[in-house]
Residue frames relative to the residue before (quaternion, step in Angstrom):
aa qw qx qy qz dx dy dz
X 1.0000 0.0000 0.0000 0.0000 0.00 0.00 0.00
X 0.7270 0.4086 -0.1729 0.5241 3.44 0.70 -1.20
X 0.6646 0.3287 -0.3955 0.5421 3.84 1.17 0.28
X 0.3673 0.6926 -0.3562 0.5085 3.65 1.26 0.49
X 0.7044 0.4087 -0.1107 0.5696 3.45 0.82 -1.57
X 0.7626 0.2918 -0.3453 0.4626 3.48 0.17 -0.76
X 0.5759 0.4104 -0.4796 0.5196 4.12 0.76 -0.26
X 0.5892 0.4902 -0.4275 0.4794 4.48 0.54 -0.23
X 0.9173 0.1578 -0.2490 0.2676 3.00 0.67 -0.58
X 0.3297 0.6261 -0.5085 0.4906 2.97 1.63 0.99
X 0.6323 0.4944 -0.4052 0.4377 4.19 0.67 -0.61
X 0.6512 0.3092 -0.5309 0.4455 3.64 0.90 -0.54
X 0.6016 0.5379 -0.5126 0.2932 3.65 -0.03 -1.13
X 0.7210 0.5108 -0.2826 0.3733 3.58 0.66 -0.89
X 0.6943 0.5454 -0.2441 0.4012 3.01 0.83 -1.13
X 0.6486 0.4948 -0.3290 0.4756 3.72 1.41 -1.40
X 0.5271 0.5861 -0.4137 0.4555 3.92 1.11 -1.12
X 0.6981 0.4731 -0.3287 0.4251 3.68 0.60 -0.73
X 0.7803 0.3997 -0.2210 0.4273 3.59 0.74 -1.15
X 0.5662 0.5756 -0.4034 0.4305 3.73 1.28 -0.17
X 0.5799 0.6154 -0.2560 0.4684 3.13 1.44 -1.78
X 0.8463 0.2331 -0.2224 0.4242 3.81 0.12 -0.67
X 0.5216 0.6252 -0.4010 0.4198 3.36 1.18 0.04
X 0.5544 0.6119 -0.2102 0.5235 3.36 1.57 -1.32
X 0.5286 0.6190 -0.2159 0.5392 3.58 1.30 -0.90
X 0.7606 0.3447 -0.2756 0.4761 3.14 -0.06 -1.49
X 0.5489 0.4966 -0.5055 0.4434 4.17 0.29 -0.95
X 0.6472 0.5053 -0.3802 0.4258 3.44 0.23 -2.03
X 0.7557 0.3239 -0.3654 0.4365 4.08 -0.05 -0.68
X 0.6636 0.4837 -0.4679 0.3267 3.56 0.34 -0.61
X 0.6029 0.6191 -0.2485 0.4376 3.30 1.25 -0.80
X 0.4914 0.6973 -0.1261 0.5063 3.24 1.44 -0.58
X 0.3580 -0.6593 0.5993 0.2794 3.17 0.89 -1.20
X 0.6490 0.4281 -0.3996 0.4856 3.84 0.65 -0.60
X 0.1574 -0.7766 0.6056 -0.0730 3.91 0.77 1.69
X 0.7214 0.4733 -0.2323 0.4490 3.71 0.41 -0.83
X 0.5786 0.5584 -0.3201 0.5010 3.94 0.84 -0.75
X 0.7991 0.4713 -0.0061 0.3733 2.94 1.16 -2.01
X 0.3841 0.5446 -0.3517 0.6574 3.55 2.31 0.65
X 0.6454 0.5298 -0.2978 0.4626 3.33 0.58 -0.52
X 0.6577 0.3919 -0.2291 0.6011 3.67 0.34 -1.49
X 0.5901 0.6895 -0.2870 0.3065 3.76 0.43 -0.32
X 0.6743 0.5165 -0.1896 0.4926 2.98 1.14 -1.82
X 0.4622 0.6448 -0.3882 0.4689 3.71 1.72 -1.36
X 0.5657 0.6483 -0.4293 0.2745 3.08 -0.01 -1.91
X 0.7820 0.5633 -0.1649 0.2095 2.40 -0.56 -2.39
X 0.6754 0.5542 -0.2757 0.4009 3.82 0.76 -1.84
X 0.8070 0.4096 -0.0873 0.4164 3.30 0.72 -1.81
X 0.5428 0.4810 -0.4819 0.4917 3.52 1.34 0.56
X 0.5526 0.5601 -0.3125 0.5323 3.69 1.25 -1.00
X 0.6537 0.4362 -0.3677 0.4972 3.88 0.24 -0.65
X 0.6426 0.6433 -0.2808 0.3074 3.88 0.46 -1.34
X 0.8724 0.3744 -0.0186 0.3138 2.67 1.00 -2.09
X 0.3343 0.7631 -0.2155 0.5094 2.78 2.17 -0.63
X 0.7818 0.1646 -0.1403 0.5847 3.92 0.23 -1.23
X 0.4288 0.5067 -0.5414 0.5160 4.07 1.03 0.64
X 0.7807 0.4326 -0.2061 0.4011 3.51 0.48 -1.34
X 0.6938 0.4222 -0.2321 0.5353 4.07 0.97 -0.78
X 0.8183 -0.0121 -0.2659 0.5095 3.65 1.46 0.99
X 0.2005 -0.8629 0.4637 0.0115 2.88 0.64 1.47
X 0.6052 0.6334 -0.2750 0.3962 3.50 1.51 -1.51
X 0.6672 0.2327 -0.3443 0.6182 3.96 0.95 -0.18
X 0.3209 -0.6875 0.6462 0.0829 2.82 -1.36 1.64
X 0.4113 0.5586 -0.6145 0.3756 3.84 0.59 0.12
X 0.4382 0.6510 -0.5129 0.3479 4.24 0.66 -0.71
X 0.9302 0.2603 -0.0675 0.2499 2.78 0.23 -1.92
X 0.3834 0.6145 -0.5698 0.3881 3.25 1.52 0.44
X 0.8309 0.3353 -0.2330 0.3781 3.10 0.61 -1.48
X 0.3641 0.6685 -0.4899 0.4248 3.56 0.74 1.08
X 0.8063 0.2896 -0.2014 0.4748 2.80 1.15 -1.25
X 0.6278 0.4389 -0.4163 0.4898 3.50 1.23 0.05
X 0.4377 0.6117 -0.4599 0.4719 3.89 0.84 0.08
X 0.7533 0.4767 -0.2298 0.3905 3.48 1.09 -1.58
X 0.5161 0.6288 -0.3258 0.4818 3.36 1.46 -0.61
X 0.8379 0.3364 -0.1977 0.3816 3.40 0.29 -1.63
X 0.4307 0.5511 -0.5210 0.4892 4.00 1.49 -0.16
X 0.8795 0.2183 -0.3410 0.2501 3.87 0.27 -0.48
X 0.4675 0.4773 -0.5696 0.4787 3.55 1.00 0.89
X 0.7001 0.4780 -0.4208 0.3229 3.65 0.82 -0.21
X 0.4877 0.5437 -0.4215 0.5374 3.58 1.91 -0.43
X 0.7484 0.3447 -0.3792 0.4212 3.58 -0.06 -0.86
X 0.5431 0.5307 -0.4684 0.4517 4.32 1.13 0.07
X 0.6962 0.4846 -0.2801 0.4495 3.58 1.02 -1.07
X 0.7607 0.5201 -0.1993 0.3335 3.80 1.15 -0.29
X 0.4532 0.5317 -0.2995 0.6498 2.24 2.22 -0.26
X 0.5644 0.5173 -0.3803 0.5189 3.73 0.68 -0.68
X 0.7585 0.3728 -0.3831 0.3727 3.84 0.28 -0.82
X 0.3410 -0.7663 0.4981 0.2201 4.00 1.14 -0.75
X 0.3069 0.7586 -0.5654 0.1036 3.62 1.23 -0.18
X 0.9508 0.1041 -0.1616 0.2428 3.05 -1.66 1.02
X 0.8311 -0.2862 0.1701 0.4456 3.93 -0.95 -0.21
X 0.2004 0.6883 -0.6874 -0.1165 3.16 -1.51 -0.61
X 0.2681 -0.6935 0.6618 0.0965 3.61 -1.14 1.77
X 0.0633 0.6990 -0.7123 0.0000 3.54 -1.37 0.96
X 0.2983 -0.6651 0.6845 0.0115 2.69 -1.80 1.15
X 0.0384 -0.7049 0.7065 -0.0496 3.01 -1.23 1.25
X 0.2029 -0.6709 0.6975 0.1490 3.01 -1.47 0.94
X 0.0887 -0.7291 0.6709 0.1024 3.99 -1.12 0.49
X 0.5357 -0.5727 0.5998 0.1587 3.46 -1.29 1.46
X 0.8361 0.1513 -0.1130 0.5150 4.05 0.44 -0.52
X 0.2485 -0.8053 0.5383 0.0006 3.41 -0.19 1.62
X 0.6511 0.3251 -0.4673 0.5021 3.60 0.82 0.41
X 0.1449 0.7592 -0.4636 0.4332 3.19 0.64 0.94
X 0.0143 -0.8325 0.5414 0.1169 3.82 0.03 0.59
X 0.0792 0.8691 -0.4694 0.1342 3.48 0.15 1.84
X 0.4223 0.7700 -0.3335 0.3429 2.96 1.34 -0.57
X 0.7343 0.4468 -0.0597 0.5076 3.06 0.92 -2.42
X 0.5342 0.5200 -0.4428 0.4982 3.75 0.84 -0.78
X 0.7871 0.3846 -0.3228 0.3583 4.10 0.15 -1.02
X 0.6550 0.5196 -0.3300 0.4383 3.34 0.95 -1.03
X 0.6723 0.4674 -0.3397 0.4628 3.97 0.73 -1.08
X 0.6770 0.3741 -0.3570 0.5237 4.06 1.21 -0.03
X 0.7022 -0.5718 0.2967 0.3031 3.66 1.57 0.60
X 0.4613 0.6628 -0.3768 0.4538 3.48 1.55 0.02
X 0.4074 -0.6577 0.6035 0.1930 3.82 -0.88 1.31
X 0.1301 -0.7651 0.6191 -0.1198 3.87 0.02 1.59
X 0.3999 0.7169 -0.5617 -0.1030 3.45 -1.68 0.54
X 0.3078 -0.8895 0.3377 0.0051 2.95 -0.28 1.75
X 0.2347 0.7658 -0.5904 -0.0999 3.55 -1.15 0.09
X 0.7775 -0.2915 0.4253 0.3600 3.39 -1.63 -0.13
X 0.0993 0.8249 -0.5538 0.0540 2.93 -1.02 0.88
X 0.1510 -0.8429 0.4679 0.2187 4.07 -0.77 0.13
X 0.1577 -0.9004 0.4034 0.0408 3.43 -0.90 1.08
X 0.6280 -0.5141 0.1552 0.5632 3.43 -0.25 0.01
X 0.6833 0.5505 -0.2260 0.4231 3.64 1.32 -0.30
X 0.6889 -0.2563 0.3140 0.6010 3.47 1.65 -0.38
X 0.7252 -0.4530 0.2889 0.4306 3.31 -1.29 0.12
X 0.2179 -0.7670 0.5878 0.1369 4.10 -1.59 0.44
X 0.4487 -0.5631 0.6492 0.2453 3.25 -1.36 0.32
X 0.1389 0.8059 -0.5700 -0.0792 3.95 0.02 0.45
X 0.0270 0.7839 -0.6140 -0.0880 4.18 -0.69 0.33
X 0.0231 0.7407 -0.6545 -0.1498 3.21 -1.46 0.04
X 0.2864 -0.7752 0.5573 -0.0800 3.38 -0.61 2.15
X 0.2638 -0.6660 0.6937 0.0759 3.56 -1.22 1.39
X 0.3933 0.7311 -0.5571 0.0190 3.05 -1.61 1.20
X 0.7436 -0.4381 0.1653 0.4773 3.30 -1.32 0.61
X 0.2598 -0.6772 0.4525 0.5188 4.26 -0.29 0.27
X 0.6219 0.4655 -0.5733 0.2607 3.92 0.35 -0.32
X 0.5994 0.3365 -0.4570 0.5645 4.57 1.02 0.37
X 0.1041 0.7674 -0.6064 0.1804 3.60 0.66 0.77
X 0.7622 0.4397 -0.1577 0.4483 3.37 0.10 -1.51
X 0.6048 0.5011 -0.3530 0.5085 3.69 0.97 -1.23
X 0.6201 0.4188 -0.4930 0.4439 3.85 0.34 -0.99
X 0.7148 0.4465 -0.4448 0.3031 3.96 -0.12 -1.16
X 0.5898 0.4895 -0.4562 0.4520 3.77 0.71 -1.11
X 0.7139 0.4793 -0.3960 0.3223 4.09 0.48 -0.98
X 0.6662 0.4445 -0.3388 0.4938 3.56 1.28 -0.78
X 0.6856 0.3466 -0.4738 0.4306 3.76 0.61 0.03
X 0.5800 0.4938 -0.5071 0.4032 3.86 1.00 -0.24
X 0.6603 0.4321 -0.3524 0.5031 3.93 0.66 -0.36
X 0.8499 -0.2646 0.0625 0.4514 3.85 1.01 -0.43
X 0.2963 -0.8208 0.4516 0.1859 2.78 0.42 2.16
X 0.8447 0.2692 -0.3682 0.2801 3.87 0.13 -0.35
X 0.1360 0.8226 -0.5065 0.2196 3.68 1.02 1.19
X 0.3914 -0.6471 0.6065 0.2454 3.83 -1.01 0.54
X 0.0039 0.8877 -0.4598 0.0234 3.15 -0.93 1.22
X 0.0238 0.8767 -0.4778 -0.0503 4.11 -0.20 0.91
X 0.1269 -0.7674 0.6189 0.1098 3.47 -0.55 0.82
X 0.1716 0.7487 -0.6396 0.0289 3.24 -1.58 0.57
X 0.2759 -0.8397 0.3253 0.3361 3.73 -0.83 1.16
X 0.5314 -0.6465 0.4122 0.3601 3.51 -0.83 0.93
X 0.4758 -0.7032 0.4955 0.1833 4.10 -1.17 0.45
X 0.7619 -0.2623 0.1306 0.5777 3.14 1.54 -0.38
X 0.1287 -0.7684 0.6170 -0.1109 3.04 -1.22 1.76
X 0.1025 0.7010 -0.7024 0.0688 3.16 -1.23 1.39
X 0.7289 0.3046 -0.3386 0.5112 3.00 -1.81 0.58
X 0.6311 0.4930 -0.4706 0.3705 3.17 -2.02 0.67
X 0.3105 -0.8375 0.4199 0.1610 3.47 -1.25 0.34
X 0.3286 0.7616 -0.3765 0.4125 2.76 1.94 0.40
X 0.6265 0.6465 -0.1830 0.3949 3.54 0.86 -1.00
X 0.7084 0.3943 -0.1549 0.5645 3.02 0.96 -1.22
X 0.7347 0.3939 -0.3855 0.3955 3.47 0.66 -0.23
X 0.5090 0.5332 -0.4675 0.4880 3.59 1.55 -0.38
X 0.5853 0.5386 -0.4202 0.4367 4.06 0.42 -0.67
X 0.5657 0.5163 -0.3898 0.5114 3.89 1.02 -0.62
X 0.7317 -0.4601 0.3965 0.3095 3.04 0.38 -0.54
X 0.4738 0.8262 -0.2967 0.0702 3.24 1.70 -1.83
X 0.7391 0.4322 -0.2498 0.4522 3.56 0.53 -1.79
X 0.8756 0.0121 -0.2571 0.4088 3.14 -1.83 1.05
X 0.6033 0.5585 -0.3676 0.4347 3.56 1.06 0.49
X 0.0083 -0.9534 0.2982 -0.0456 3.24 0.61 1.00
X 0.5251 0.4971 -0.4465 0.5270 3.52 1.67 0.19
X 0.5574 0.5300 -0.4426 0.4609 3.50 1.17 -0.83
X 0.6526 0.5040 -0.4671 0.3193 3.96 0.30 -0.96
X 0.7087 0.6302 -0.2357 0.2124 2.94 0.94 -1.39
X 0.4506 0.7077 -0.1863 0.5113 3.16 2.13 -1.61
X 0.7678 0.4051 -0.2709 0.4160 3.64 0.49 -1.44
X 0.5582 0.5523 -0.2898 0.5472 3.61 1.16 -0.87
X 0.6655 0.4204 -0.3577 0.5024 3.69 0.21 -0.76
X 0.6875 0.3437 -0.2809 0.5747 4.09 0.42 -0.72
X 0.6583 0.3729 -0.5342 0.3771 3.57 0.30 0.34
X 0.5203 0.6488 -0.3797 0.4051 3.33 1.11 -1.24
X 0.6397 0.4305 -0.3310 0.5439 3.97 0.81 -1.42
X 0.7123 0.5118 -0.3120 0.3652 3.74 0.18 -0.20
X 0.6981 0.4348 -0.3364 0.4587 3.02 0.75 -0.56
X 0.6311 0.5238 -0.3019 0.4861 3.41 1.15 -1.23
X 0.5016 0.5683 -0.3264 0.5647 3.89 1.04 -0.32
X 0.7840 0.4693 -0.1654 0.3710 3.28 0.75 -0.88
X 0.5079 0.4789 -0.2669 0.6644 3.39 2.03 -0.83
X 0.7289 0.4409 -0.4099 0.3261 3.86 0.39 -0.77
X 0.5478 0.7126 -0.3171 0.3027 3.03 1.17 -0.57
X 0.7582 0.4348 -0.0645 0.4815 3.25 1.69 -1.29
């Protein structure tokens, strides 16, 4: 009997960790936009909540169930929000302000492939360097360590953009381009031969 209970109430915990975890998923994609991906994880969803709730509901009278419902339900959404972090889906725009505009940051972000635009700015202390850098969120973490090795005492806001069109930054992250730096080089080297082809020509 008592190895009965503890194997029930190991299938819900499991089962709910499973159905929060991809449910938490599925939002995270619809939000996303990936609406189609996020029909799919759904249909999952959907099964492994009906099964859960089903053997919660056809013994209500053991309250071990519902603990571990509710702790299954707990532990499905620190593992969705781990697995979404693990996927990185989509952008992230950071601003950085820099106290010392002769700083060469610009060139430091752009030569590591980072989509940089920069201008003057004035603060209450004097003039700023102010930028706001597009990148993939899974080199989140890499971009912050680069903006504190070039100026550990820079101001920094991050926020994820909803939609991005236009630009050629984009298209060059989908190549492949950012943090890939023999490929940049490779592409840069075959233009350079082109162009000079292109002057001999004339």
């Amino acid at each position: 009997m008592v190895s009965n209970a503890i194997v029930m109430v190991t299938i819900i915990l499991v089962i709910n960790i499973v159905y929060v975890s991809l449910s938490t998923v599925r939002m995270i994609l619809t939000l996303k936009g990936r609406r189609y991906i996020a029909a799919f994880v759904s249909m999952f969803e959907i099964v492994i909540y009906v099964l859960g709730l089903g053997l919660v509901l056809d013994n209500l009278n053991e309250i071990q169930n519902l603990i571990a419902y509710a702790i299954g339900f707990g532990i499905g959404v620190i593992c969705g929000s781990m697995i979404e972090e693990k996927l990185a889906l989509g952008y992230i725009t950071v601003n950085v302000i820099s106290s010392n505009p002769d700083i060469s940051f610009t060139k430091q972000l752009r030569d590591k492939g980072y989509g940089v635009t920069s201008w003057y700015a004035y603060g209450m202390e004097g003039d700023r360097l102010s930028m706001q850098i597009l990148t993939p969120r899974k080199y989140e973490l890499r971009l912050y360590e680069t903006i504190k090795q070039i100026d550990p005492k820079a101001f920094i806001i991050a926020y994820e953009p909803k939609q991005i069109y236009g630009g050629f930054w984009v298209k060059q992250v989908r190549k492949g381009r950012l943090m890939n730096p023999k490929k940049k080089a490779e592409e840069q080297k075959q233009q350079q031969v082109k162009t000079s082809e292109q002057e001999g020509q004339k």
